[in-house]
Structures are given as C-alpha cells and as structure tokens.
C-alpha positions as CSV (number, residue, x, y, z in Angstrom):
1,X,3.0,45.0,-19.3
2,X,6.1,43.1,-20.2
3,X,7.7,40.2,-17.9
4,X,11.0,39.7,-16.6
5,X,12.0,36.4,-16.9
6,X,14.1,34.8,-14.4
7,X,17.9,34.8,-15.3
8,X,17.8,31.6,-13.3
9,X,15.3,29.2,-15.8
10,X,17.6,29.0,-18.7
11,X,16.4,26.3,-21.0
12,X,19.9,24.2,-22.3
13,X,17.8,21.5,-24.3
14,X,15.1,21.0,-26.4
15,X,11.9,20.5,-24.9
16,X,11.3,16.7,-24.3
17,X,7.9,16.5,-25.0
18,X,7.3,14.6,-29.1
19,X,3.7,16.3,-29.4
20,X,4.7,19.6,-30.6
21,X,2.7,23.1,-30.1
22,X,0.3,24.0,-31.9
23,X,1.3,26.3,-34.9
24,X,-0.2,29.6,-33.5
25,X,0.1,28.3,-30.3
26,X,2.1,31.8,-28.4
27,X,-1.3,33.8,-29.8
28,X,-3.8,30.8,-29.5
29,X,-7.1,32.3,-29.8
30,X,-8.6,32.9,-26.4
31,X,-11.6,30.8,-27.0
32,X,-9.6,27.4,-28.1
33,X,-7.3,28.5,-23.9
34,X,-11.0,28.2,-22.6
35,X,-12.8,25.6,-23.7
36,X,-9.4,23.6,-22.9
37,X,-10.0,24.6,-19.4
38,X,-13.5,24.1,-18.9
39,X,-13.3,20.8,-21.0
40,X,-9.9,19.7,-19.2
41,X,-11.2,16.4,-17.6
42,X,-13.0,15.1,-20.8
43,X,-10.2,16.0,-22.7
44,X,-7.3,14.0,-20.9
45,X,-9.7,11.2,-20.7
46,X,-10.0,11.6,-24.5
47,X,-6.0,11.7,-25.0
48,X,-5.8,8.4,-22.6
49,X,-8.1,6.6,-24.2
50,X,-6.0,7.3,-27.6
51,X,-7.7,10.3,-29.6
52,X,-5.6,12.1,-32.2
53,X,-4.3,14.8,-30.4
54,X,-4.4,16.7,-34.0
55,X,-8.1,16.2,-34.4
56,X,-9.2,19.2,-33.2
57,X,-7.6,22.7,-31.6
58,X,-8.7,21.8,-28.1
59,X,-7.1,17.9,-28.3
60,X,-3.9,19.6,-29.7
61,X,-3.6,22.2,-26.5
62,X,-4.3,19.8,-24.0
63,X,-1.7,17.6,-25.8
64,X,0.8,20.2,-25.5
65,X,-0.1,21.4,-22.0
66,X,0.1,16.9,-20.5
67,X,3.4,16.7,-22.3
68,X,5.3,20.1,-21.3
69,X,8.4,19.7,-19.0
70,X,6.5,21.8,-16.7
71,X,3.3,19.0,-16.3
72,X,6.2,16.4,-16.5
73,X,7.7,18.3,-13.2
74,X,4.3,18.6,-11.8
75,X,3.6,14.6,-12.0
76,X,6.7,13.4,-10.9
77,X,6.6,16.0,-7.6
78,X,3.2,15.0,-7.1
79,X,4.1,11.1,-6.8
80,X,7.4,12.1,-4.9
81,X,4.7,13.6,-2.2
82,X,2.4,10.5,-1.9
83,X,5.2,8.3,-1.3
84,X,6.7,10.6,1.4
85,X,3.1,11.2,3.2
86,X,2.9,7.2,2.9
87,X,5.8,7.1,4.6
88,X,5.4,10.0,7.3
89,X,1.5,11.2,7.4
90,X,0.7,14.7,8.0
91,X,-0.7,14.9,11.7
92,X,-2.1,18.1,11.7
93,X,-5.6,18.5,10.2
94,X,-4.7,21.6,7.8
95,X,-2.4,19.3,5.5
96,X,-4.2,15.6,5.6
97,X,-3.7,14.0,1.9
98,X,-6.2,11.0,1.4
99,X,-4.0,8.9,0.0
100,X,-4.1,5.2,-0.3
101,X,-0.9,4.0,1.7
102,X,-1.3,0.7,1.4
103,X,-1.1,0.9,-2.7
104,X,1.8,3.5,-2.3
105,X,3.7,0.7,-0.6
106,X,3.3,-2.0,-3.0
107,X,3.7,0.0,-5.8
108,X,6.5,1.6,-4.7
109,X,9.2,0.2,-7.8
110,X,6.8,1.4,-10.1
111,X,6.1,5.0,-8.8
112,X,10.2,4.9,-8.9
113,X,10.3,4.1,-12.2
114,X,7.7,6.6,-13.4
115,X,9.1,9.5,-11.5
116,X,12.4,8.4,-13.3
117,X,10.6,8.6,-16.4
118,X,9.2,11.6,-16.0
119,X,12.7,12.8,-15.3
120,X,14.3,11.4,-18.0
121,X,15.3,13.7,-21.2
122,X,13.7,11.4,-23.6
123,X,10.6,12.3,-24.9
124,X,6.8,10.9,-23.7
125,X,4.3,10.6,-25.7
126,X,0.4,12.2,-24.6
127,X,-1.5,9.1,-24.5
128,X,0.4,7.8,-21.4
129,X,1.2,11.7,-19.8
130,X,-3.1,11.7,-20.3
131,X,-3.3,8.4,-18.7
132,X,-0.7,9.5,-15.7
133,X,-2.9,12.4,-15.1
134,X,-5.9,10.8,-14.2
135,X,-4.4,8.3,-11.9
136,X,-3.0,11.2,-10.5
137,X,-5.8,13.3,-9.9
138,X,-9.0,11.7,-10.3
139,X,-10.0,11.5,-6.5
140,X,-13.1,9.5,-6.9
141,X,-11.7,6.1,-9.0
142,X,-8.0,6.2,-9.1
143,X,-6.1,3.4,-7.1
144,X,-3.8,6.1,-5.9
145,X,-6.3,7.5,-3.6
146,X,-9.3,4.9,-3.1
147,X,-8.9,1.2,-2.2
148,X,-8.4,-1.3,-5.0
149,X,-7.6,-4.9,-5.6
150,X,-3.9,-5.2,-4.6
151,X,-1.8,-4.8,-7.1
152,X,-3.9,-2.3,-9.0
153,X,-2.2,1.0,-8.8
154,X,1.1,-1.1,-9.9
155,X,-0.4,-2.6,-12.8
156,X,-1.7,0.6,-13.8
157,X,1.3,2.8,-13.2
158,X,2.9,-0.1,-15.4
159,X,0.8,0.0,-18.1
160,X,1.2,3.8,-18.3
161,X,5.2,4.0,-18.1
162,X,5.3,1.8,-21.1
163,X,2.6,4.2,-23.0
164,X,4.5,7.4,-22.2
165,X,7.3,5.5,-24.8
166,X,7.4,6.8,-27.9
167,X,6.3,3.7,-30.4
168,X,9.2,3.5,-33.1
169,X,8.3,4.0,-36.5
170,X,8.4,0.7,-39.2
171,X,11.7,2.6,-39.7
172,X,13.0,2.5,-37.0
173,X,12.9,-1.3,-36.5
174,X,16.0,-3.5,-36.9
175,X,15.9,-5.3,-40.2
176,X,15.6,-9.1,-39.4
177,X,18.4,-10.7,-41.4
C-alpha cells in the first residue's frame, strides 16, 4: 500500500552525509536489511575502528544508515537529553536515565560542540558518526553512562568531533609556496 508523505518534511538540500547509498540501495535485498540488523553492534564497531565502508554490502548499509540526517538528528537529540537530565533528574521511577552526571558536567563544551556538529550542513564522515554511536549507546563501557577517569567522556567526545571531518584530499591542500 502506498504512503503519503508528509507535505511538512520537504527536503531543501542535499543530504549532508559524504558516504553515499548504496547503488540499489531503495530495493536492497532483504537479506543484506537483515543481517545489518542483527549484526548492527559489530558493524558500527567495525566502521569506528576504520573498516572500508565499501568492503562489503552490510559495511556499506550501516554506513549509510550512521551517516543519514535522520541518525545525525537522533545523536544530537539524544546528547541534548543527557545534558538536560544532568541538569534536572527525572524523579519518578518510570523515566530514570543512568546517566553519568558527573561526566555530562565536565564535558559539557564538548557535547556543545558535537551537537553543533551534528547540526551543522557540512558533511560527517562514518568513522566518527560509528564512533559517536557507541559512546552513545553502549551502556556497559561508555563514559557517558558508567564512571570513568575525569576527563574521559571529553577526550573521547573530542576525538570523535574531529573524526566526523571529512579528511581533504592531497588536492585539496594549499600549495606551500
């Protein structure tokens, strides 16, 4: 059954994401969709450690999928919400967040800077979106959630805003005079 999209969502640039769909990516076989879910996790730790996203079918998806507007959305609201429930915890039981507050505090600049990043029209590249999503949601080991030498959520949310930058090409460079 056809959808109706919303006359509301009208898409006025180009997608801001450099790691581009895969060619037959609107009819992408149904197998490549699920082993890209069931192998999610190993994947993104795979993109964040540096794998060619072109590699293979499943690297390629979850490439595409880390570095969509929509995940971009979806990371920066997430670390908009842990600095609010640093700021004001949830009292009831229903919506408690196990966050680490402490961390949230003292990386607060650098959460800033990623969510304004995320924002931002220029383009991110996957290994940094891959290594955004685990500190975002891997509840056992990131900083983010569990305590950590001071300074470690920072350093890592650091480290990761300067990997979502595209690198410039030997082209690109300024030619030294």
């Amino acid at each position: 059954m056809p959808t109706i999209e919303s006359p509301r969502r009208v898409e006025t640039h180009e997608p801001r994401h450099t790691h581009t769909a895969p060619a037959d990516s609107p009819t992408h076989s149904l197998r490549v969709r699920m082993r890209v879910a069931a192998k999610r996790t190993f994947l993104t730790r795979q993109l964040a450690q540096g794998a060619d996203p072109s590699s293979t079918p499943e690297l390629a998806l979850r490439a595409y999928q880390l570095t969509s507007d929509r995940n971009r959305r979806r990371l920066a609201r997430t670390l908009r919400r842990a600095i609010s429930e640093a700021r004001d915890p949830a009292v009831t039981r229903r919506m408690v967040s196990i966050i680490n507050r402490y961390a949230i505090f003292e990386a607060g600049d650098a959460i800033q800077q990623t969510i304004a990043r995320l924002a931002s029209p220029d383009p991110v590249e996957v290994k940094g979106m891959a290594m955004l999503e685990q500190i975002v949601t891997d509840g056992l080991t990131s900083p983010l959630y569990n305590r950590a030498e001071p300074g470690t959520l920072r350093r890592q949310l650091l480290v990761t805003k300067a990997e979502l930058d595209p690198t410039p090409s030997p082209h690109d460079l300024p030619i030294a005079a």
